[in-house]
Backbone as CSV, one residue per row, in Angstrom:
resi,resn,N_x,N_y,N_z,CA_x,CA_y,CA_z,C_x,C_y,C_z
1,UNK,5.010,21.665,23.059,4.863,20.338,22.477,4.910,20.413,20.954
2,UNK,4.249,21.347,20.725,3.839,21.908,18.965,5.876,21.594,18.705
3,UNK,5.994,22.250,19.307,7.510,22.785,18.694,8.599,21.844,18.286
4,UNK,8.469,20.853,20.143,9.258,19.546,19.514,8.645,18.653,18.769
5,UNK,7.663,18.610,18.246,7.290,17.797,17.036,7.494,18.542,16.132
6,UNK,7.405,19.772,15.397,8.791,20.474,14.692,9.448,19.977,14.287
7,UNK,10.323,19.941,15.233,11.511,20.125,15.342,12.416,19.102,14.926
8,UNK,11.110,17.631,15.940,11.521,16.247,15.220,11.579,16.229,14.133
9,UNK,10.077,16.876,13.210,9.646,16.598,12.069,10.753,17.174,11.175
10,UNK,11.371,18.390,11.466,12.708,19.179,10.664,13.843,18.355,10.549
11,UNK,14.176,17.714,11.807,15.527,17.108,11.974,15.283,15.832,10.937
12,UNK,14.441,15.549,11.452,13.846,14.092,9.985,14.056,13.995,9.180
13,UNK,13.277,15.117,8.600,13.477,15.657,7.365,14.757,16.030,6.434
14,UNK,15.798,16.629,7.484,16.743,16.808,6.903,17.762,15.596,6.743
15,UNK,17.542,14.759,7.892,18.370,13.559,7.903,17.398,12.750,6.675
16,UNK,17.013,12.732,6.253,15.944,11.934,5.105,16.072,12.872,3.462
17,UNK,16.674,13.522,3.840,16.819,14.509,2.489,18.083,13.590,1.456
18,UNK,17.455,13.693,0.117,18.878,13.443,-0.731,18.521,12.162,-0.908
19,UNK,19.772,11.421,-1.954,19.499,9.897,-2.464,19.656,9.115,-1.162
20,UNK,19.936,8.985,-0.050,19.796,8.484,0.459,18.993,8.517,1.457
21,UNK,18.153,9.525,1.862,16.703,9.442,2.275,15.734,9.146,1.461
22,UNK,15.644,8.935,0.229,15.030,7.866,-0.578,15.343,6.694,-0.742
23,UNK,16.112,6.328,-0.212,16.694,4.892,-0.035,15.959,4.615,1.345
24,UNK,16.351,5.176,2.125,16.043,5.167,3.447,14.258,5.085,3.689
25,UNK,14.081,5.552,3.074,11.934,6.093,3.000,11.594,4.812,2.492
26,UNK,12.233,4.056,1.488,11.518,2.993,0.548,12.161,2.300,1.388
27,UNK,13.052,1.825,2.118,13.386,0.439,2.721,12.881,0.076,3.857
28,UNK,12.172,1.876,4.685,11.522,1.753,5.438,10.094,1.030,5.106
29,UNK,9.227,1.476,4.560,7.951,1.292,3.724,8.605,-0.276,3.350
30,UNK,9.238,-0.981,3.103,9.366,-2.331,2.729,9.070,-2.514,3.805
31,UNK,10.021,-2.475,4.744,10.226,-3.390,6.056,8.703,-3.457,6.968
32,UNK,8.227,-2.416,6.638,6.551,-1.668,7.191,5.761,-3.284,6.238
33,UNK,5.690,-3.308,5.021,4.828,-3.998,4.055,5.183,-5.688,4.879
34,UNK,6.526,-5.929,5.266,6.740,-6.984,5.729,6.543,-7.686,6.656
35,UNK,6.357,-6.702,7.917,6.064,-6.489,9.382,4.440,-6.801,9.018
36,UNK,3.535,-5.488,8.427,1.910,-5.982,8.058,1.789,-7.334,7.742
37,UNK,2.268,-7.807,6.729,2.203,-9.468,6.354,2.308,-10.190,7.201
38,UNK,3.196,-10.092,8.456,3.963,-10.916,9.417,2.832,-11.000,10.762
39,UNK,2.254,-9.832,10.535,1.540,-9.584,11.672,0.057,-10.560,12.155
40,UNK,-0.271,-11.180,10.568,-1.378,-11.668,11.039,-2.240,-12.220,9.444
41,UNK,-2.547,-12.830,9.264,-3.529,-12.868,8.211,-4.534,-13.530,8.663
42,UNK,-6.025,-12.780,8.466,-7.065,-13.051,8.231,-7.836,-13.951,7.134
43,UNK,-7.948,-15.208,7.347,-8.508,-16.466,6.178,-10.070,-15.582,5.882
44,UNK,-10.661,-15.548,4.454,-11.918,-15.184,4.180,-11.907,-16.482,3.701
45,UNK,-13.666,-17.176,3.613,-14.025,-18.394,3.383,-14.479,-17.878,1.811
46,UNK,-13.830,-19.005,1.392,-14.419,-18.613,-0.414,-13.346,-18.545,-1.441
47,UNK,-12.092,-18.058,-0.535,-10.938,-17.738,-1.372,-9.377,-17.735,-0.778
48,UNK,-8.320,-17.890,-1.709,-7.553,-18.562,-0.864,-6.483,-17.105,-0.574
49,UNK,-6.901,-16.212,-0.772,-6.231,-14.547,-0.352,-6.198,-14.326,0.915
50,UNK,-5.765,-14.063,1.832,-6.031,-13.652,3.494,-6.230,-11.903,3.301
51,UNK,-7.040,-11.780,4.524,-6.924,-10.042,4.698,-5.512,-9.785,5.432
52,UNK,-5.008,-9.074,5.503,-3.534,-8.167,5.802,-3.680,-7.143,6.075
53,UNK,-2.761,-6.006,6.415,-2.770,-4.799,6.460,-1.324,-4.530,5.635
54,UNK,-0.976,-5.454,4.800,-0.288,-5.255,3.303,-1.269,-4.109,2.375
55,UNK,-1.653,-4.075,1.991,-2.761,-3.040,1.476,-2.666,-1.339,2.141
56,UNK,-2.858,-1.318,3.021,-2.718,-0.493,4.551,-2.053,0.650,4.253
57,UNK,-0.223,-0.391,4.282,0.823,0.171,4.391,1.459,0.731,2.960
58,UNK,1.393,0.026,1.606,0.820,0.128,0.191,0.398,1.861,0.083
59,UNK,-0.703,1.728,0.395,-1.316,2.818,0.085,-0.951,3.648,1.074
60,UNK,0.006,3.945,2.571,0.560,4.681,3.165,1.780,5.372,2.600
61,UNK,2.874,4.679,1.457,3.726,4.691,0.973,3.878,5.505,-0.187
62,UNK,2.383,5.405,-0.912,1.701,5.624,-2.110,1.668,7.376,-1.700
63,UNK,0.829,7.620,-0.532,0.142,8.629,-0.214,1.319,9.590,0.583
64,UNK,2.357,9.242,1.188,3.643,9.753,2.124,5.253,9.852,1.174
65,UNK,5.003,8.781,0.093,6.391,9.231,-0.910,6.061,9.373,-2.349
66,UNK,7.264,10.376,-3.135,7.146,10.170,-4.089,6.542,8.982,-5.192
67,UNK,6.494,9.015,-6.658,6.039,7.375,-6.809,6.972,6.812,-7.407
68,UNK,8.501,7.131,-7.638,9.634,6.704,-7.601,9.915,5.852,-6.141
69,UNK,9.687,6.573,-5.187,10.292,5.809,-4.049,9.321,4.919,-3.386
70,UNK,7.724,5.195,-3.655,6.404,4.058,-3.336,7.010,2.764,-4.131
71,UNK,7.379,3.093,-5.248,7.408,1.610,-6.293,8.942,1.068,-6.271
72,UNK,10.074,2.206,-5.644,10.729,1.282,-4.739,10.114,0.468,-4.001
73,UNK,9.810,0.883,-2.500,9.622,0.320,-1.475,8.627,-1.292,-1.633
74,UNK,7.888,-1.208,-2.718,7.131,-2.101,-3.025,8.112,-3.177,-3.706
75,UNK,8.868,-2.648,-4.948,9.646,-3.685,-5.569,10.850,-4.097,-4.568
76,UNK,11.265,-3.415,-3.560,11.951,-4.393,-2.241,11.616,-5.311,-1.679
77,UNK,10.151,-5.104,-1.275,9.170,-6.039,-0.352,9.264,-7.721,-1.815
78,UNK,8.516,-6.973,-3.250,8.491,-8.060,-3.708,9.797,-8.904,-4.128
79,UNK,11.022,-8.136,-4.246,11.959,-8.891,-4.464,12.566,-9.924,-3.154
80,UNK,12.578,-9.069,-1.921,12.724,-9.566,-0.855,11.964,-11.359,-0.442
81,UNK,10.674,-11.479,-0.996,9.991,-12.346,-1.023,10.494,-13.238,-2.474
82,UNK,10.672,-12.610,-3.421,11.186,-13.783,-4.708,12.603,-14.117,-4.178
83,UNK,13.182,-13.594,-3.511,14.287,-14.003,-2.914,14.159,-15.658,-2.005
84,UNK,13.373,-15.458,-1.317,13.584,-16.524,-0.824,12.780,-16.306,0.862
85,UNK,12.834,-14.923,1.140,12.636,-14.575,2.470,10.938,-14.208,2.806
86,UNK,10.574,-14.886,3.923,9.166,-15.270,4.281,8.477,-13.889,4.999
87,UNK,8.151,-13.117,3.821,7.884,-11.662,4.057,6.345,-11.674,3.481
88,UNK,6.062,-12.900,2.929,4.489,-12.342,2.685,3.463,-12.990,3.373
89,UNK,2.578,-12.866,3.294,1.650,-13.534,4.185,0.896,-14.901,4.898
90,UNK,1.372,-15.106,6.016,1.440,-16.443,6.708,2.818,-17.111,6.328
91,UNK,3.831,-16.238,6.373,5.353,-16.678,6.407,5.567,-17.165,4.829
92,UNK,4.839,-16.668,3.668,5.296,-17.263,2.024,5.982,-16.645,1.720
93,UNK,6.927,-17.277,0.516,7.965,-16.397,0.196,7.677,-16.509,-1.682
94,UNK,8.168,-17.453,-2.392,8.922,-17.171,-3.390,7.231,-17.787,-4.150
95,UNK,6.965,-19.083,-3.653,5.566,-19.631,-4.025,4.879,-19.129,-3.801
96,UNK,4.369,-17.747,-3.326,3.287,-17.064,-3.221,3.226,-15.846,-4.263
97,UNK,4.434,-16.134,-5.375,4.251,-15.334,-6.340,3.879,-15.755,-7.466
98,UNK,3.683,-17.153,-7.347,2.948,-18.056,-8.423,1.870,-18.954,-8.080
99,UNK,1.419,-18.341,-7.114,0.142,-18.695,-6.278,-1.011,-17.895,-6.699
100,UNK,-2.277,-18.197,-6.185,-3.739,-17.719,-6.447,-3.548,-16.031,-5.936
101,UNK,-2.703,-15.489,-4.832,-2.601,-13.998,-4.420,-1.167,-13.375,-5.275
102,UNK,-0.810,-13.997,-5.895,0.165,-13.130,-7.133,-0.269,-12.280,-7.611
103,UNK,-1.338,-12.487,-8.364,-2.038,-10.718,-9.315,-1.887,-9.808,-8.214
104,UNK,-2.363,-9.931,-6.924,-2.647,-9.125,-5.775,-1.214,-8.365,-5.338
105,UNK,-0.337,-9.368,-4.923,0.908,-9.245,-4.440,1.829,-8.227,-6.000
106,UNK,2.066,-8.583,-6.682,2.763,-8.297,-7.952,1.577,-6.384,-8.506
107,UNK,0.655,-6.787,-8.234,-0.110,-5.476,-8.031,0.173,-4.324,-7.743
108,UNK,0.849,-4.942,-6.194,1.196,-3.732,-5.416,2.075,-2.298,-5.953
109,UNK,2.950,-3.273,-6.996,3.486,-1.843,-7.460,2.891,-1.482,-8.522
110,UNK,2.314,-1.279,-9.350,1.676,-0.523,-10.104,0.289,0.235,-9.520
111,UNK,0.213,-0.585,-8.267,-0.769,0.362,-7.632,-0.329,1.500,-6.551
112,UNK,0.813,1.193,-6.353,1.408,2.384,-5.378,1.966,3.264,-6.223
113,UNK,2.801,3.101,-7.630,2.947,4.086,-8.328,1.433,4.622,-8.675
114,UNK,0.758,4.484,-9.371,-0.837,4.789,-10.001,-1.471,6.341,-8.346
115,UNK,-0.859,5.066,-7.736,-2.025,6.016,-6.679,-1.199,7.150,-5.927
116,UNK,0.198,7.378,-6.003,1.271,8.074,-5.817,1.054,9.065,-6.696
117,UNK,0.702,9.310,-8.232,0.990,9.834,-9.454,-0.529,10.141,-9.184
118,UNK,-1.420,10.071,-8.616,-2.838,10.487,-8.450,-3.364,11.540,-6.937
119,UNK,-2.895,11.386,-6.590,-2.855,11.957,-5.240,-2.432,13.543,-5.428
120,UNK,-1.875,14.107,-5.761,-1.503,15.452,-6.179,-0.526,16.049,-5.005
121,UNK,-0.661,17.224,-5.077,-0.031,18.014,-3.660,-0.437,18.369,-2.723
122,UNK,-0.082,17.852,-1.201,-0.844,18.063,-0.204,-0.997,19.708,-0.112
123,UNK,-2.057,19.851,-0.066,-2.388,21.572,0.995,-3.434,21.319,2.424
124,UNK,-2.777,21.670,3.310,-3.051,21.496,4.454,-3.280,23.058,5.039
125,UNK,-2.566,23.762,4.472,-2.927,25.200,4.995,-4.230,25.689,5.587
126,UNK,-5.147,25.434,5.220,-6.751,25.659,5.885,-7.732,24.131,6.066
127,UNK,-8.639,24.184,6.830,-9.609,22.625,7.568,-9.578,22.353,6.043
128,UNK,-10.492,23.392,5.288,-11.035,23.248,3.683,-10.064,22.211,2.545
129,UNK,-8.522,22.975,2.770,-7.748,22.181,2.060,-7.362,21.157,2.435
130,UNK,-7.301,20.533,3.297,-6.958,19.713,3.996,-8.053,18.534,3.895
131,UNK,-9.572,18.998,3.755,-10.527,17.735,3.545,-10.316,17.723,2.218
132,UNK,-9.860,18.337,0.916,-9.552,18.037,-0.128,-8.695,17.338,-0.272
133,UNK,-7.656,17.942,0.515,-6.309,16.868,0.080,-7.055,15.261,0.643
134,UNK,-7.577,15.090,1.411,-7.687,14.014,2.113,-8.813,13.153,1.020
135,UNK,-9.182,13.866,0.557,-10.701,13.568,-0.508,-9.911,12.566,-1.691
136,UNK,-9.078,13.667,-2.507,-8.098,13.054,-3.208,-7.186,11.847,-3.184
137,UNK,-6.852,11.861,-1.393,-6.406,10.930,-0.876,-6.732,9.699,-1.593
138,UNK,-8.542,9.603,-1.057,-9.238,8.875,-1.174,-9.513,8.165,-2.200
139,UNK,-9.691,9.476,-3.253,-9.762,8.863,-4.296,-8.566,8.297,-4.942
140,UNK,-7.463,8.816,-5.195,-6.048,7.229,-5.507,-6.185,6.176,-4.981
141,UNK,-6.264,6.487,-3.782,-6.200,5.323,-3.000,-7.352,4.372,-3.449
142,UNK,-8.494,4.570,-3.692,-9.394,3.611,-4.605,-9.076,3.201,-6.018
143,UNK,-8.766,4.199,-6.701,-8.455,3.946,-8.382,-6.922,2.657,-8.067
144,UNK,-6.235,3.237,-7.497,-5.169,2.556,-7.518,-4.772,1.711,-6.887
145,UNK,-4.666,1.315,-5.445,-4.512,0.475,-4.899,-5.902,-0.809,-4.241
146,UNK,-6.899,-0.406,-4.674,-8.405,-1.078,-4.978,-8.857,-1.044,-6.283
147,UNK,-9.285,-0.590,-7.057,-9.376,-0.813,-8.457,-8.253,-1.848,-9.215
148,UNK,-7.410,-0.783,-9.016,-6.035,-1.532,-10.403,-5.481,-2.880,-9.631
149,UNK,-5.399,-3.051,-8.409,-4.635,-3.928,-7.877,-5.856,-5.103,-7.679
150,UNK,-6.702,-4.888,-7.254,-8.334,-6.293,-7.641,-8.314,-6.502,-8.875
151,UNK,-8.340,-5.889,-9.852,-8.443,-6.268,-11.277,-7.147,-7.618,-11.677
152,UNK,-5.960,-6.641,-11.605,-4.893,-7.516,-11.594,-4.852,-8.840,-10.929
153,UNK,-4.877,-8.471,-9.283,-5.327,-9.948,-8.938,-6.305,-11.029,-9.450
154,UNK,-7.689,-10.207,-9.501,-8.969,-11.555,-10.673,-8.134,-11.917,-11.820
155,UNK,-7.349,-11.577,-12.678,-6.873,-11.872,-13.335,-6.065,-12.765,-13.519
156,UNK,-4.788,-12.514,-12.599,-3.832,-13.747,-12.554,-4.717,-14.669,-11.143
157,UNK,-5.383,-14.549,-10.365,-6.117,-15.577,-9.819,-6.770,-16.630,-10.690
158,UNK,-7.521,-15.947,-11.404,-8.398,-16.858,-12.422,-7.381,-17.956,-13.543
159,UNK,-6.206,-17.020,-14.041,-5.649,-17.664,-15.025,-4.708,-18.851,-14.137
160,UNK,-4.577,-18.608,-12.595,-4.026,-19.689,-12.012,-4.780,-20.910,-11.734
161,UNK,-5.753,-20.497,-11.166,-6.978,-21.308,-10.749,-8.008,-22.414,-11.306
162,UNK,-8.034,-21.319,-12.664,-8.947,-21.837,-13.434,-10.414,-21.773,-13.429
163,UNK,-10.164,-20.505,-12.622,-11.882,-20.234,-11.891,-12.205,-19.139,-13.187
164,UNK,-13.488,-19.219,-13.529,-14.248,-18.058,-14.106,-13.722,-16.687,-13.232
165,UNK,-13.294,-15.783,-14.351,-13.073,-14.315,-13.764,-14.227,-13.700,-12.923
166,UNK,-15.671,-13.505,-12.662,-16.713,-13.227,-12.690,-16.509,-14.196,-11.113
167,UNK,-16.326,-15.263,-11.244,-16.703,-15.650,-9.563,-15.144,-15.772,-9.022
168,UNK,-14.203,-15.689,-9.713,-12.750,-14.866,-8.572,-13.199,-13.599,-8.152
169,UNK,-14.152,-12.713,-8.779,-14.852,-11.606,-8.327,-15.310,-11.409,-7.574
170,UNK,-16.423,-12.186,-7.312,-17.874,-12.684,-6.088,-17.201,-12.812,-4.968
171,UNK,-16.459,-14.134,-5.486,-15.251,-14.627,-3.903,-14.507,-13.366,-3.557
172,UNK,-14.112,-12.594,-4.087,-12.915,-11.245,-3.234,-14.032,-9.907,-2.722
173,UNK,-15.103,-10.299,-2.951,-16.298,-9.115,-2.526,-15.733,-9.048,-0.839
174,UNK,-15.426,-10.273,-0.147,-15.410,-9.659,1.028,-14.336,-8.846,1.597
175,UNK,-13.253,-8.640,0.534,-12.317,-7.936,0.742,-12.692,-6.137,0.730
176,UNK,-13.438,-6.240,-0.094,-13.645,-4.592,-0.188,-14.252,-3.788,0.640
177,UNK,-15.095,-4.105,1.716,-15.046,-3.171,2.697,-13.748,-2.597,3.737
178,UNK,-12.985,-4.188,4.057,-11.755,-3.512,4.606,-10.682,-2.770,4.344
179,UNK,-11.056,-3.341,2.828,-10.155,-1.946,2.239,-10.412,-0.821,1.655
180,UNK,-11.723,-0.409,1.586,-12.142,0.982,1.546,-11.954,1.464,3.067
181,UNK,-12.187,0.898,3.882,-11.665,1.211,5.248,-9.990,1.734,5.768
182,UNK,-9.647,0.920,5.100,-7.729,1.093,4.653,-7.943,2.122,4.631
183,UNK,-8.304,2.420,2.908,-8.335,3.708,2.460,-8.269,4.944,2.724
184,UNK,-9.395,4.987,3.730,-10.039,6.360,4.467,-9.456,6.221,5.305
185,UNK,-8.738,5.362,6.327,-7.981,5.280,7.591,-6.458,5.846,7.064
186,UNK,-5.928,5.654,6.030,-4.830,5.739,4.810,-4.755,7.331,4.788
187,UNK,-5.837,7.855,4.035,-5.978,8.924,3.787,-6.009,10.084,4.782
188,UNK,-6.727,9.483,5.944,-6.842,10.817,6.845,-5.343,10.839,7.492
189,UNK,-4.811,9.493,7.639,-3.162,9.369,8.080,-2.238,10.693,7.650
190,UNK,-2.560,10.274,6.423,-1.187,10.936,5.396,-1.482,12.436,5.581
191,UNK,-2.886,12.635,5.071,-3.023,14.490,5.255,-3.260,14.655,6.458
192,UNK,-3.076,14.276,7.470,-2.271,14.648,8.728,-1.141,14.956,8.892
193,UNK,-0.551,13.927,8.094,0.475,14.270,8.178,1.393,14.855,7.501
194,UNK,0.650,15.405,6.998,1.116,16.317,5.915,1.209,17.725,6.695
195,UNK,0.479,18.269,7.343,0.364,19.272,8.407,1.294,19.548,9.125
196,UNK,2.363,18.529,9.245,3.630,18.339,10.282,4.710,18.621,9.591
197,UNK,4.347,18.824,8.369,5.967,19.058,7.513,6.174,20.653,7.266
């Protein structure tokens, strides 16, 4: 069994090698960011952001590609949506980039590069390296796609809204457990799978 997952993982690999398995990796990771959006949004009372598993897949992209090809895959998803096409959450497209979840949405790529460029090199070779790599994981995945990307959002939320920065704050508190949850669900993903290559 070990072997043909190998083997898959080799053949993959090689078919994914070169400029056009970076094409291929980031359009995947779009279509992934689009599908999460599509899948469902969760209304929190207080604020007009839904929960997603946009975030999820973000920081899967962040943590599984380069941060050339993370901030592809992100600037596809967002162009795909300024385009015209109903890829973000609860079917929005072009008005949801000048909406109250813009900082959030427009985020995404500076937080998948940030947390791509933070993450370091997987070592999986021993349990030891492997809860490091995963540690690290963790930590990008907070600085960057929770830190930098909430900030950004309070920001252009507030300057849309007109709400005090300080309670666009309060109101997105209930976001942050599910996405420290992301995170660590994110993290143990990737340095798994990192083991397979």
């Amino acid at each position: 069994m070990r072997n043909a997952i190998l083997t898959i993982s080799s053949a993959a690999k090689t078919a994914t090698s070169g400029k056009f398995g970076a094409v291929l990796k980031s359009t995947l990771f779009a279509v992934l960011l689009a599908a999460a959006s599509m899948a469902g949004a969760v209304p929190i009372p207080g604020t007009p952001v839904p929960i997603t598993l946009q975030t999820f897949v973000v920081m899967l992209a962040a943590l599984m590609l380069p941060w050339k090809q993370a901030g592809a895959a992100v600037l596809m998803y967002l162009a795909a949506g300024a385009a015209g096409l109903p890829v973000f959450a609860g079917g929005a497209s072009t008005m949801a980039l000048v909406g109250p979840s813009a900082g959030f949405l427009i985020g995404f790529l500076p937080a998948a590069v940030v947390t791509s460029l933070l993450k370091g090199k997987a070592r999986v070779d021993s349990p030891k390296h492997a809860a490091l790599t995963a540690a690290r994981y963790l930590f990008a995945c907070v600085a960057g796609c929770i830190v930098l990307d909430y900030l950004l959002g309070f920001i252009v939320q507030s300057a849309i809204t007109g709400v005090a920065m300080p309670v666009v704050a309060i109101a997105s508190m209930g976001f942050i457990v599910g996405d420290c949850i992301k995170a660590v669900v994110a993290s143990l993903v990737a340095s798994g799978l990192a083991k397979l290559q």
